[in-house]
C-alpha positions in Angstrom: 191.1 -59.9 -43.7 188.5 -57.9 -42.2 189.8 -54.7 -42.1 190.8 -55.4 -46.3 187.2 -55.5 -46.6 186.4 -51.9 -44.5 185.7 -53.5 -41.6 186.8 -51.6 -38.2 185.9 -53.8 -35.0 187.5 -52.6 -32.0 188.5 -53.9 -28.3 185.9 -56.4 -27.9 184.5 -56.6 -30.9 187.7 -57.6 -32.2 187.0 -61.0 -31.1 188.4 -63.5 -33.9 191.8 -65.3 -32.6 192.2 -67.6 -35.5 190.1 -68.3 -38.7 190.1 -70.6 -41.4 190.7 -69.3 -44.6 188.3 -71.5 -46.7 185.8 -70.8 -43.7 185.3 -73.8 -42.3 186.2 -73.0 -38.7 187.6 -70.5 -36.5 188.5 -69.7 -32.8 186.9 -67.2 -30.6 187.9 -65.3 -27.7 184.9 -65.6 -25.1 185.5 -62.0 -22.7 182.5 -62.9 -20.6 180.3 -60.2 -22.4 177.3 -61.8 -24.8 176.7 -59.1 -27.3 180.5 -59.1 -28.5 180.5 -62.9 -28.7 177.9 -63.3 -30.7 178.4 -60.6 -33.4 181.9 -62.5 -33.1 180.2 -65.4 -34.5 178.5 -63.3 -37.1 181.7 -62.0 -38.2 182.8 -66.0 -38.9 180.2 -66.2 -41.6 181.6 -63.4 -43.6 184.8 -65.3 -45.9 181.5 -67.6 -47.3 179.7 -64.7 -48.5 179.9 -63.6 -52.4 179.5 -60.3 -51.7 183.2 -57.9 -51.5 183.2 -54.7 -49.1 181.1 -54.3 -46.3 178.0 -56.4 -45.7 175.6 -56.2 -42.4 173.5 -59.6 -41.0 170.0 -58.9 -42.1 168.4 -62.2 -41.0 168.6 -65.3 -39.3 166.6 -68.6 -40.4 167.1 -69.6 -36.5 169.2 -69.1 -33.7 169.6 -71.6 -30.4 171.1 -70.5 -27.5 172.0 -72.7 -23.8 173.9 -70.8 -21.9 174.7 -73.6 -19.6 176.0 -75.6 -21.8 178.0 -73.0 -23.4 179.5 -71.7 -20.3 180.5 -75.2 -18.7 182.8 -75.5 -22.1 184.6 -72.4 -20.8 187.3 -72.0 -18.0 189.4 -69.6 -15.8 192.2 -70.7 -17.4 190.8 -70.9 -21.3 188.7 -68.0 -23.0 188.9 -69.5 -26.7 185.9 -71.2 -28.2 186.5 -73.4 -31.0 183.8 -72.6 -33.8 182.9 -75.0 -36.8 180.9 -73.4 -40.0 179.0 -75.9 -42.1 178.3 -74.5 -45.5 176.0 -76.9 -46.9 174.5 -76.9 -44.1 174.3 -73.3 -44.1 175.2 -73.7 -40.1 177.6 -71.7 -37.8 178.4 -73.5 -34.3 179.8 -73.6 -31.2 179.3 -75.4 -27.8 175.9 -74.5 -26.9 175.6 -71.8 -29.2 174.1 -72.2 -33.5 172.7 -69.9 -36.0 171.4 -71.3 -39.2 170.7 -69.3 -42.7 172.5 -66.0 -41.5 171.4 -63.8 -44.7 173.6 -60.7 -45.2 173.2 -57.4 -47.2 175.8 -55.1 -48.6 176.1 -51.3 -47.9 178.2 -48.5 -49.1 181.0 -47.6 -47.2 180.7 -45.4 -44.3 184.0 -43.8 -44.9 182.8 -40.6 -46.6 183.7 -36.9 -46.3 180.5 -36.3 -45.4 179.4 -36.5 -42.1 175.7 -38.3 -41.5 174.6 -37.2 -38.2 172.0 -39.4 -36.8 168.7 -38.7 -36.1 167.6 -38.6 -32.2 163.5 -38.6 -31.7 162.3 -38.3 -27.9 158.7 -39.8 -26.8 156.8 -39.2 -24.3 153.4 -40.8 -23.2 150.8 -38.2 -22.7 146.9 -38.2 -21.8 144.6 -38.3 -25.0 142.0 -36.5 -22.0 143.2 -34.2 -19.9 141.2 -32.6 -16.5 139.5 -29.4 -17.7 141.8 -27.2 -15.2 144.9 -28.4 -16.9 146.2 -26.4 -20.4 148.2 -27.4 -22.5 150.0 -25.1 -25.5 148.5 -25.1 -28.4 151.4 -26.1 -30.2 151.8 -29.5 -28.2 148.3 -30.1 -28.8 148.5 -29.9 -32.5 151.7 -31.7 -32.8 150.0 -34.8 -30.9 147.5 -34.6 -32.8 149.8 -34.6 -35.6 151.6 -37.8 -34.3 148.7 -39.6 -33.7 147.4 -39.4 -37.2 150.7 -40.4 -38.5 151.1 -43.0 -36.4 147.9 -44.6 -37.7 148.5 -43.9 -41.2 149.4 -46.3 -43.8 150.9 -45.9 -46.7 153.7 -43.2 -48.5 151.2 -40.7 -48.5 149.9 -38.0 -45.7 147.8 -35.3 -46.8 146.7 -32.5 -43.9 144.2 -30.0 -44.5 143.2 -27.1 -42.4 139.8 -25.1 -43.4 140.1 -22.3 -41.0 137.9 -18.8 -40.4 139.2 -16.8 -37.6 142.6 -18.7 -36.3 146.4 -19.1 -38.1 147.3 -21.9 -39.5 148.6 -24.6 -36.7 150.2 -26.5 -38.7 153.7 -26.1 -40.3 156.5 -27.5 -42.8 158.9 -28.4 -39.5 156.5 -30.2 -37.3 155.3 -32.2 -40.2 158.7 -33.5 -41.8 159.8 -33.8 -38.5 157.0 -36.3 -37.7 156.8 -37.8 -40.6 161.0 -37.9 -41.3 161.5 -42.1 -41.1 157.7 -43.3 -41.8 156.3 -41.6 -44.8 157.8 -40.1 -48.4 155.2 -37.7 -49.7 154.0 -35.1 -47.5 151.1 -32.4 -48.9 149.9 -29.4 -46.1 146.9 -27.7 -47.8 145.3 -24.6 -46.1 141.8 -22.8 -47.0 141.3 -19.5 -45.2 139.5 -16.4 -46.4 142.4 -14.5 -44.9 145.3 -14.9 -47.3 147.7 -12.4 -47.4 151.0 -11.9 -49.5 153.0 -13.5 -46.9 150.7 -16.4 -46.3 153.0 -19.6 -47.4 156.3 -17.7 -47.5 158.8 -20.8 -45.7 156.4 -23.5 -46.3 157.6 -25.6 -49.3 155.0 -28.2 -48.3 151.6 -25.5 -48.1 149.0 -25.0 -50.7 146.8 -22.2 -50.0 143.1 -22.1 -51.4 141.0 -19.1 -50.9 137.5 -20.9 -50.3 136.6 -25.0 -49.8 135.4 -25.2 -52.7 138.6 -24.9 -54.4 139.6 -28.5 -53.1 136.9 -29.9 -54.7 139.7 -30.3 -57.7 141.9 -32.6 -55.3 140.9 -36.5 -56.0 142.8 -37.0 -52.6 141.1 -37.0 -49.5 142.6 -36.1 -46.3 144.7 -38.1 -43.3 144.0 -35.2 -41.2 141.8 -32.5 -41.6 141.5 -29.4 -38.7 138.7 -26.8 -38.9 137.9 -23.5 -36.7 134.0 -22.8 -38.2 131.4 -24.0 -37.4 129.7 -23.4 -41.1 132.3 -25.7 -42.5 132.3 -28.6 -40.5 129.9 -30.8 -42.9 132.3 -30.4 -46.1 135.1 -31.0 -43.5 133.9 -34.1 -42.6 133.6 -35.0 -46.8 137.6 -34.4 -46.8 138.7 -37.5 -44.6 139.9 -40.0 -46.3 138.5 -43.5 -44.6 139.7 -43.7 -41.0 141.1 -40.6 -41.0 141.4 -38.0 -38.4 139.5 -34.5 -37.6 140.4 -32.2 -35.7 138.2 -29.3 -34.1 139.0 -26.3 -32.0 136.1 -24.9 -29.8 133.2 -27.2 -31.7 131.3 -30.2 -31.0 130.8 -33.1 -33.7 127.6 -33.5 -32.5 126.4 -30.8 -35.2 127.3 -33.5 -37.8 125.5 -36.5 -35.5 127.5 -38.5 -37.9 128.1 -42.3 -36.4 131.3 -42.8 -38.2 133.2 -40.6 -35.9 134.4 -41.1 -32.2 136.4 -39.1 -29.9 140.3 -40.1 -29.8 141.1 -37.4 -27.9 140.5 -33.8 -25.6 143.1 -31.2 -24.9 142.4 -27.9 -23.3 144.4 -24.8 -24.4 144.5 -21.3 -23.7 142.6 -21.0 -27.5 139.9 -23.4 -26.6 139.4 -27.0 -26.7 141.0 -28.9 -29.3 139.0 -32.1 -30.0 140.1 -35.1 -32.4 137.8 -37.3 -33.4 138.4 -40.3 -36.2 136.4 -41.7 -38.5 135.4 -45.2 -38.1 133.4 -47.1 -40.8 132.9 -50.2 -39.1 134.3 -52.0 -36.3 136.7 -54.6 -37.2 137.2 -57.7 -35.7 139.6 -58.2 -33.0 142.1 -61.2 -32.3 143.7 -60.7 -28.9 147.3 -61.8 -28.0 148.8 -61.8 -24.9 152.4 -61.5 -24.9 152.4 -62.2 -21.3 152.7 -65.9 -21.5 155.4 -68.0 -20.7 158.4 -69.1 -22.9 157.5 -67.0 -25.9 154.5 -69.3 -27.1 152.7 -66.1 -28.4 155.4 -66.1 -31.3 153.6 -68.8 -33.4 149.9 -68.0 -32.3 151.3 -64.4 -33.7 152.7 -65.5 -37.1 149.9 -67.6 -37.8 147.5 -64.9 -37.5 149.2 -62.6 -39.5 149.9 -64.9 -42.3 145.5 -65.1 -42.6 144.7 -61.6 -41.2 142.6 -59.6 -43.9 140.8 -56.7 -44.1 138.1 -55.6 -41.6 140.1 -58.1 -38.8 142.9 -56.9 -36.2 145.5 -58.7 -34.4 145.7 -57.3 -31.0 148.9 -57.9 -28.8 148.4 -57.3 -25.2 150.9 -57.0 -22.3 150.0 -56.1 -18.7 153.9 -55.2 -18.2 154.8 -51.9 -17.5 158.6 -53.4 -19.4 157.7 -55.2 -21.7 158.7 -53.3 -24.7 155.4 -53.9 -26.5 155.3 -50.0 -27.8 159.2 -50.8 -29.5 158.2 -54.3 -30.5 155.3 -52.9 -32.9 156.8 -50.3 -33.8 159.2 -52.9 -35.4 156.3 -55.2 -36.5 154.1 -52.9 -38.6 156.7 -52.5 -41.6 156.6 -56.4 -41.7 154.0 -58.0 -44.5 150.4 -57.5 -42.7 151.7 -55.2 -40.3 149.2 -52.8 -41.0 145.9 -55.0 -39.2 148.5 -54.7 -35.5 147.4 -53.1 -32.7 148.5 -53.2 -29.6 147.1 -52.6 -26.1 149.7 -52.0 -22.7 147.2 -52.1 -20.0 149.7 -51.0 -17.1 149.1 -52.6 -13.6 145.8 -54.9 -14.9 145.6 -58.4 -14.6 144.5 -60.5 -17.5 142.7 -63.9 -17.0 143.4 -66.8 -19.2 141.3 -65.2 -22.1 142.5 -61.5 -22.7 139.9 -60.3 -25.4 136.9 -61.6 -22.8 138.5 -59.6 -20.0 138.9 -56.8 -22.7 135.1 -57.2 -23.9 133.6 -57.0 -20.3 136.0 -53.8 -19.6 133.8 -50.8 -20.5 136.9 -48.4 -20.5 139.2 -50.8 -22.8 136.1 -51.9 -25.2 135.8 -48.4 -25.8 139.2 -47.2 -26.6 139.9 -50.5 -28.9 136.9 -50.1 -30.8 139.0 -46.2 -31.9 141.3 -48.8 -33.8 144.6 -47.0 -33.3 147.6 -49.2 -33.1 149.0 -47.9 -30.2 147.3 -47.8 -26.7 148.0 -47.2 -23.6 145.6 -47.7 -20.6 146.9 -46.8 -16.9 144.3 -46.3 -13.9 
């Protein structure tokens, strides 16, 4: 019935024995292995849904799990589990085992000619501040930079400028649709150097060139991230960032501007110079602090609640002293949910937090500091 559909569950997966046609129950064969069992028990929900062809389980109204009490129901000697689905009830159940409200979504089938190759991204942690004997390229520099704007921009929209004098443009198309491929839609590079020449944007479907600054005065849109080489420009750099948006420097200090909007986010040291980034910060918001360190998931509601009255000028703050925790993955997940834009989140490696996080936080120099730069992730390891 399943494989009618376009279905193609192999081995383990392949897990239904028997099943009800009018979906009311069904038996399962238990192979000692969780993750096949229980999209098993997915799979039982399928005959009740309205939807023909191939449909993926998008949500779950709740889910209850005892092992115990599902395993005593099991022997050597018997590996089916007898499953009963409730529709009015909207309930699919086993010994020990129930999901309520499983919601699915259809899809198009994945048997096409053409191949979709997935997408494979690697991360890796690195220093905002490095040790002035340690260089790093100036490409790396630029694309963390890159990355960490992006990471702490909301919206469908990144604009990046670069106002540059003497240097080459350190930004480009590949970096930026690279880093921006699964998180933002409209990409726009803009570039303003008294140096054009009749190569200068040859490759670069996203670059608009301008001759002088002034030129941008045109563009209604401020900035995400704006990088600079002179010294002369810096002020009407600083009038391109859009709120809470990044600039970068190489070989300059912001405190020609002396403007108390921005802090330091980060230092890098190249074989070009020092590349600085500093953000733009308005006013401090609020901070409510989470720890996810606490016992038997009790965060979850504290968490939910928050979010649901979270407004503008406040943050949520999740906090876990665990080095694997999976706090990074977990808001990674939790900013594209409703209000997902006021999370942050702080993994203070190899700390220990009292029974109030945001006091042990406030009276922390080092971490007072680095919230206050409001990025959303952070990562703090002696």
């Amino acid at each position: 019935m399943l494989s009618l559909r376009g279905y193609d569950y192999r081995d383990l997966f392949q897990g239904v024995d028997q099943i009800d046609m009018g979906g009311n129950w069904a038996e399962l064969e238990w192979n000692n292995n969780w993750v096949c069992f229980l999209d098993t028990m997915l799979q039982t929900a399928l005959p009740n849904i309205s939807v023909k062809g191939l449909s993926v389980p998008i949500r779950l109204d709740e889910a209850i799990f005892d092992p115990e009490v599902f395993l005593s129901g099991t022997t050597s000697n018997s590996k089916i589990i007898f499953t009963d689905m409730c529709k009015h009830l909207d309930v699919t159940h086993c010994s020990g085992i129930q999901f309520r409200g499983i919601k699915f979504s259809g899809i198009s089938s994945l048997q096409t000619s053409t191949e979709v190759k997935p997408t494979i991204f690697e991360q890796t942690f690195v220093h905002y501040f490095d040790d002035p004997n340690t260089t790093t390229s100036k490409e790396t520099v630029i694309e963390l930079f890159l990355a960490i704007a992006i990471d702490n921009t909301f919206g469908d929209e990144f604009i990046a400028t670069e106002v540059l004098q003497s240097s080459e443009p350190v930004c480009n198309d590949t970096v930026l649709k690279t880093l921006t491929a699964t998180t933002i839609d409209c990409v726009q590079h803009r570039v303003v150097s008294r140096q054009l020449t009749e190569n200068s944007g040859k490759g670069q479907s996203l670059t608009q060139y301008f001759s002088c600054i002034g030129d941008l005065e045109a563009e209604t849109r401020k900035s995400n991230f704006v990088f600079t080489d002179g010294e002369d420009d810096i002020c009407k750099c600083v009038d391109l960032v859009k709120e809470r948006g990044f600039l970068a420097t190489l070989n300059l200090s912001m405190d020609i501007v002396l403007n108390p909007r921005y802090v330091l986010v980060a230092k890098k040291f190249t074989e070009s110079g020092i590349f600085s980034l500093y953000r733009d910060i308005p006013s401090k918001p609020t901070q409510e602090v989470i720890s996810l360190d606490v016992p038997g998931f009790a965060w979850i509601e504290t968490l939910q609640t928050k979010l649901q009255t979270v407004r503008d000028g406040s943050r949520v703050t999740v906090v876990s002293t665990l080095a694997n925790s999976g706090i990074i993955g977990f808001t990674k997940c939790l900013i594209k949910e409703p209000g997902g834009e006021y999370i942050r989140t702080f993994q203070i490696v190899d700390q220990v937090l009292g029974t109030s996080p945001s006091e042990d936080i406030n009276n922390n120099e080092i971490l007072l500091s680095q919230m206050e730069k409001d990025l959303v992730f952070n990562i703090y390891r002696k």
